[in-house]
C-alpha positions as CSV (number, residue, x, y, z in Angstrom):
1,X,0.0,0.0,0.0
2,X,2.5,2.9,1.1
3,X,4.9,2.0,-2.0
4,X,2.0,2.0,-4.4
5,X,1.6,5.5,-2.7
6,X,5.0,6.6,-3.1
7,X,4.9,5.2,-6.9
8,X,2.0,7.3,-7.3
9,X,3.8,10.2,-5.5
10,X,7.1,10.2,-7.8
11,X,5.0,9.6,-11.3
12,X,2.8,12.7,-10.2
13,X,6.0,14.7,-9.0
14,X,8.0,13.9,-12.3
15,X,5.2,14.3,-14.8
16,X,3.8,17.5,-12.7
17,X,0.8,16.8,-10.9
18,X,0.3,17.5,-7.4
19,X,-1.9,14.9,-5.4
20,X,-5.0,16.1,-4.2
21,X,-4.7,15.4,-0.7
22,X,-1.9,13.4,1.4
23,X,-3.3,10.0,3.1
24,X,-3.6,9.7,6.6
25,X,-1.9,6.8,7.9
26,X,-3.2,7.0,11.1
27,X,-0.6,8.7,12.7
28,X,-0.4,12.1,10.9
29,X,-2.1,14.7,13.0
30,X,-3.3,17.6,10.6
31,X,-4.6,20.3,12.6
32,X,-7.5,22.5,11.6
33,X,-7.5,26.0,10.4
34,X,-10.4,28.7,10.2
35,X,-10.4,32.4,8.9
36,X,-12.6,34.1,11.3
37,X,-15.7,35.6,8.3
38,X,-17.6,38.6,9.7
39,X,-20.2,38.2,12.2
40,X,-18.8,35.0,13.4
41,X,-17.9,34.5,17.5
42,X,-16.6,32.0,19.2
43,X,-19.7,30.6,20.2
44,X,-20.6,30.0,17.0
45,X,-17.2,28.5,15.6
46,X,-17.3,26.6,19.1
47,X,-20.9,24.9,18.0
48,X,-20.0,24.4,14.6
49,X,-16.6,22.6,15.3
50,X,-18.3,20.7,18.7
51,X,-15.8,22.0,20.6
52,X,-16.3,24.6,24.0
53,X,-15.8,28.3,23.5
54,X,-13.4,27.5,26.3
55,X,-11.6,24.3,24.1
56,X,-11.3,26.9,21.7
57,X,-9.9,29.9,23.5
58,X,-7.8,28.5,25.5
59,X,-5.8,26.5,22.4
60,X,-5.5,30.2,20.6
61,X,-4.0,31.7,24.0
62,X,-7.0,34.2,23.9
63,X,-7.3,35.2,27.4
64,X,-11.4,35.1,29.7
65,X,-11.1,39.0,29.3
66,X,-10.9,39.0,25.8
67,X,-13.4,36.1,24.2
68,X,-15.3,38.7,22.2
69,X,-12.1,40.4,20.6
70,X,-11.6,38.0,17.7
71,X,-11.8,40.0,14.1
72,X,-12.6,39.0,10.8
73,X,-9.8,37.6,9.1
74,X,-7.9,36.2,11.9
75,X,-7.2,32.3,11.9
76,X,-8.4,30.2,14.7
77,X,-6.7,26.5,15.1
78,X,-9.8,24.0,15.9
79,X,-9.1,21.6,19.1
80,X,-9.3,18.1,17.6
């Protein structure tokens, strides 16, 4: 399986197509990634990723005082 993968990964490197996506083995932990859009809070981001605004704050270092200051634009990692 993996050396049909890294076949598959040379012939698309040397004929110059990217793969769409890597596989996950199992043991690749890809973290996830949101651009704050306007409007959005953490309450919201929290429900939608089934996480606590808590979970969420406290893995982006945003401090109790300061849970409504996020801004449009800015990227939030999402607590697996």
């Amino acid at each position: 399986m993996i050396r049909k993968h890294i076949r598959h990964l040379i012939i698309s490197w040397l004929i110059g197509i990217a793969p769409h996506k890597p596989p996950n083995f199992g043991y690749i932990s890809q973290k996830t990634k949101i651009v704050v859009k306007p409007g959005e809070n953490l309450t919201q981001i929290a429900k939608k990723f089934h996480c606590t605004v808590q979970s969420l704050a406290d893995y982006n270092n945003i401090p109790r005082n300061r849970l409504n200051s996020i801004i449009p634009g800015q990227v939030l990692k999402i607590p697996n």
